[in-house]
Structures are given as structure tokens and as C-alpha cells.
C-alpha positions as CSV (number, residue, x, y, z in Angstrom):
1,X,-8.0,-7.0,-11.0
2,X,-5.6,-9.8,-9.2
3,X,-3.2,-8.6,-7.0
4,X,0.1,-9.8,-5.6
5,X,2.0,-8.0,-2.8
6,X,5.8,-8.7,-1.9
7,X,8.7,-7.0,-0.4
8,X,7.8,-7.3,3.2
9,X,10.3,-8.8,5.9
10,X,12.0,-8.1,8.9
11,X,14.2,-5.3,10.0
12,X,15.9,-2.9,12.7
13,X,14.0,0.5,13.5
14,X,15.8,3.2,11.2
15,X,15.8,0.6,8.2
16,X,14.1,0.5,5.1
17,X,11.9,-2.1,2.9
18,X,9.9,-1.4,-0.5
19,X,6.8,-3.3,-0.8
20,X,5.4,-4.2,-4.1
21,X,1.9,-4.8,-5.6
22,X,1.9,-6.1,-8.8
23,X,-1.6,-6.2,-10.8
24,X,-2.9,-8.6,-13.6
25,X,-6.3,-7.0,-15.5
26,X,-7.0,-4.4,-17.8
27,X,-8.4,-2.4,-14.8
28,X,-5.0,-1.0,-13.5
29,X,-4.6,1.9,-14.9
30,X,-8.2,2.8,-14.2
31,X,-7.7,2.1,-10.3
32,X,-6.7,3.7,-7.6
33,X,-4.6,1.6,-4.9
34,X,-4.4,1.8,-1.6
35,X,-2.2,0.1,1.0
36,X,-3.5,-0.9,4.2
37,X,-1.7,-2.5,7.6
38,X,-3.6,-4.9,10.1
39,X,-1.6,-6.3,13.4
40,X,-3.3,-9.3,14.7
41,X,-6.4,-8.6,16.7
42,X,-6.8,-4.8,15.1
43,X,-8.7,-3.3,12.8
44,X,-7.0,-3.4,9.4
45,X,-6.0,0.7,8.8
46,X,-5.3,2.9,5.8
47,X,-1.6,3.3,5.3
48,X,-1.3,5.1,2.2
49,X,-3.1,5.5,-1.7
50,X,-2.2,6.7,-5.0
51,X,-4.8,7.8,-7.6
52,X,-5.3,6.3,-11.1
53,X,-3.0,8.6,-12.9
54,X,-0.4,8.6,-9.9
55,X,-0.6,12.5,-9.3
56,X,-2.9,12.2,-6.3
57,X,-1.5,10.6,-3.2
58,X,-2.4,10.2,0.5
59,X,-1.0,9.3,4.0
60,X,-1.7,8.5,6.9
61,X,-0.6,10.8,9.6
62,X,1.4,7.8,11.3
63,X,3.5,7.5,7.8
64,X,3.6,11.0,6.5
65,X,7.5,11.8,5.8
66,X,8.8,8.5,6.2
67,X,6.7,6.5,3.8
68,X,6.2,7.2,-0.5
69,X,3.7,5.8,-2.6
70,X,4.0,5.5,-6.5
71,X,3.2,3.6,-9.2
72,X,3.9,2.6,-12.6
73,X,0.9,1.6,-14.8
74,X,3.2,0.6,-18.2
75,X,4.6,-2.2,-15.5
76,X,1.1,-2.3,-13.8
77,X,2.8,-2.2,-10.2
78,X,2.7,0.1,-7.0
79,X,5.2,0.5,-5.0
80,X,5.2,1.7,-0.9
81,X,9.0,3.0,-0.2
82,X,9.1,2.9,3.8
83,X,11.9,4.6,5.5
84,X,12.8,5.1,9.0
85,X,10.7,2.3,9.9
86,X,9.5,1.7,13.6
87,X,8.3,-1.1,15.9
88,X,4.9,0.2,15.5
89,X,4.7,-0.3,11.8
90,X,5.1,-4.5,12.1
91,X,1.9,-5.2,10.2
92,X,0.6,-7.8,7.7
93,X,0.3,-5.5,4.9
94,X,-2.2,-5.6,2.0
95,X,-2.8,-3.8,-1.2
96,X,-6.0,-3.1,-2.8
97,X,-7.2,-1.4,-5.8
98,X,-10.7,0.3,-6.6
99,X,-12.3,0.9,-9.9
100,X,-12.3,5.0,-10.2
101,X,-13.3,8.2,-12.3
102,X,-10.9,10.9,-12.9
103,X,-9.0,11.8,-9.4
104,X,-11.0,10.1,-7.0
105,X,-9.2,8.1,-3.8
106,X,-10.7,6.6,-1.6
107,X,-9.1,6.1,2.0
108,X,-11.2,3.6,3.6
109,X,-11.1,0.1,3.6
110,X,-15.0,-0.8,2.5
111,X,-14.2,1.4,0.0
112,X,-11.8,-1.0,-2.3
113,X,-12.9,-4.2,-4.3
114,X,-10.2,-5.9,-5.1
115,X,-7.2,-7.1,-2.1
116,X,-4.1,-8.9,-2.2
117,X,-2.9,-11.8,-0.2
118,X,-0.4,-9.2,1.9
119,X,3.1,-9.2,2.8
120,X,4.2,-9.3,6.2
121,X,6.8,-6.4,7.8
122,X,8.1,-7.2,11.2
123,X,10.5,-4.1,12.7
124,X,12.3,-4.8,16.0
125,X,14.0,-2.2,17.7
């Protein structure tokens, strides 16, 4: 699986951006994806993930309410909606996608095989 994120760029606290990772490979539909955040000189974090089928999904505690994962497997693309967003979310971010069985989503990095080149989101206040 290749993937390409887009979408990022920079915004006021309180504003919005949709970040986009669209896949090439018959794999898709068989991954899960996960998006992940890493500010310079940090360790990159889990941010949010979506389950093959798109009925499972996950947050991070920092994102919970403000941010919505989904995807679309006939257009092999996963999309992060991110509302309200803060200072504190300016990140490179990256999606990633993992080969899985039924349901199963992981939330940690070493877990995924397959990254993007990431899309930065800068948020000034």
C-alpha cells in the first residue's frame, strides 16, 4: 500500500482543516489506518484510527470530540475532520495503514507497515 496525505496547512485556533490520505494497492480495504502527529524533537503519537470496514474507530484522548475519522474504501481514501483546532495540535502529520483481520486496530506506531510522506498543520492562536 502507497500512501499520500494532504490537506494540512495553517490556521487560527477555533478553525478547521480535513486531512486526506489517499491509498494506491489492492490492500485498502483490507487495512486499517491510522493517523499519527510528531512536532519536531517528539516522539511521533497516535492521533486517531479507523478499522478496515470503517465501523471501528479510535482517539486519542487529546482529540476526542473535536477530531472524526472515516474512510471511504470505493474511493480508497481516509479522511481526519479536525475541528476546534488548537496551538497544541501544529504537527507534521502522517497516515499509515496496517494489513488486518476482521476488526482489529492497532494504536501504536510499531504497529503499522506502510506511512505516508505527511502533511504539515500549523495552528496559531
Amino acid at each position: 500500500v502507497q500512501l499520500q496525505a494532504s490537506g494540512g496547512g495553517s490556521v487560527q485556533a477555533g478553525e478547521s482543516l480535513r486531512l486526506s490520505c489517499a491509498a494506491s494497492g489492492r490492500s485498502f480495504s483490507r487495512s486499517s489506518i491510522g493517523w499519527f502527529r510528531q512536532d519536531p524533537g517528539k516522539e511521533r503519537e497516535f492521533v486517531a484510527a479507523v478499522s478496515r470496514g470503517g465501523s471501528g474507530t479510535y482517539y486519542a484522548d487529546s482529540v476526542k470530540g473535536r477530531f472524526t475519522i472515516s474512510r471511504d474504501n470505493t474511493k480508497s481514501t481516509v479522511f481526519l475532520q479536525m475541528n476546534n483546532l488548537k496551538p497544541e495540535d501544529t504537527a507534521i502529520y502522517y497516515c499509515a495503514a496496517k494489513s488486518t483481520i476482521l476488526t482489529y486496530t492497532p494504536t501504536t506506531k510499531d504497529a503499522y507497515d506502510y506511512w505516508g510522506q505527511g502533511t504539515l498543520v500549523t495552528v496559531s492562536s
